[in-house]
C-alpha positions in Angstrom: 34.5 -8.2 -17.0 32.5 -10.3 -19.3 29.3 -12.9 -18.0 31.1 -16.6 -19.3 28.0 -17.9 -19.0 27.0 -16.1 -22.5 29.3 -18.1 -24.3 28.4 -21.4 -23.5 24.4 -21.1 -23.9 22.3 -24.3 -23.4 18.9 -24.0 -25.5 17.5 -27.2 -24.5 18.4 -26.9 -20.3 15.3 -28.1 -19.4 15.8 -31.5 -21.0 18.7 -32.5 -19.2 16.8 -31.1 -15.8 14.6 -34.3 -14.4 13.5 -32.7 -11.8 12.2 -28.6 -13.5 13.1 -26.0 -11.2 15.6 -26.9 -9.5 18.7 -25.0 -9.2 21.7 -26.1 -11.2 24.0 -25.4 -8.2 25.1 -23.1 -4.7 28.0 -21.5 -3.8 28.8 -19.3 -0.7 29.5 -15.4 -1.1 33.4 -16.3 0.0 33.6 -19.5 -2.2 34.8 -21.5 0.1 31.6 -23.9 -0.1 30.1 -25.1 -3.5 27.1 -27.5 -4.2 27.5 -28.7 -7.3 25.6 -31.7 -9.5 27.8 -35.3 -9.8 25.8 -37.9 -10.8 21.8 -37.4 -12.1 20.1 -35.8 -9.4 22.6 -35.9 -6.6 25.0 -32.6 -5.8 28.5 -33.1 -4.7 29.3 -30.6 -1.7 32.8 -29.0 -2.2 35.1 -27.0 0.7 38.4 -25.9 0.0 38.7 -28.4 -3.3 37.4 -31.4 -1.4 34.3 -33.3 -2.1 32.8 -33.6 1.6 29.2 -35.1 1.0 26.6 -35.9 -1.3 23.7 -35.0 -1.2 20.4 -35.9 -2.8 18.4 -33.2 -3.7 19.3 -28.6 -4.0 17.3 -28.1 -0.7 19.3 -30.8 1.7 22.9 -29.7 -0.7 22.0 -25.9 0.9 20.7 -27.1 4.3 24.3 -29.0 4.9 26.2 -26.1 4.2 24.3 -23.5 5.8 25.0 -25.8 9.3 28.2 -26.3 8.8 28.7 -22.1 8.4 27.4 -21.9 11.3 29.6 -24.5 13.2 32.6 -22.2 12.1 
């Protein structure tokens, strides 16, 4: 199995970034939950193909997910 994240490299990542270090993204081990970015600095939370929330920064994207795990 090949990484296909070497094909598509992005030199310049940290341009687009406005806020450095933060993650582009989280998903769950099973895949059913994805946090991924939507508009500037906001993350789109995903389950089962449906947008659920939005949230503003990586740490409240991973915070909302972890809780509803647990819930389940």
């Amino acid at each position: 199995m090949v990484d296909y994240r070497k094909f598509y490299p992005c030199p310049n990542k940290g341009i687009l970034d406005p806020i450095c270090g933060s993650p582009e993204g989280y998903v769950t081990k099973d895949g059913m939950w994805a946090a991924i970015p939507s508009n500037g600095k906001k993350l789109a939370i995903v389950h089962n193909g449906d947008i659920v929330h939005i949230a503003r920064n990586y740490q409240s994207a991973k915070n909302y997910i972890l809780k509803n795990l647990k819930k389940k």
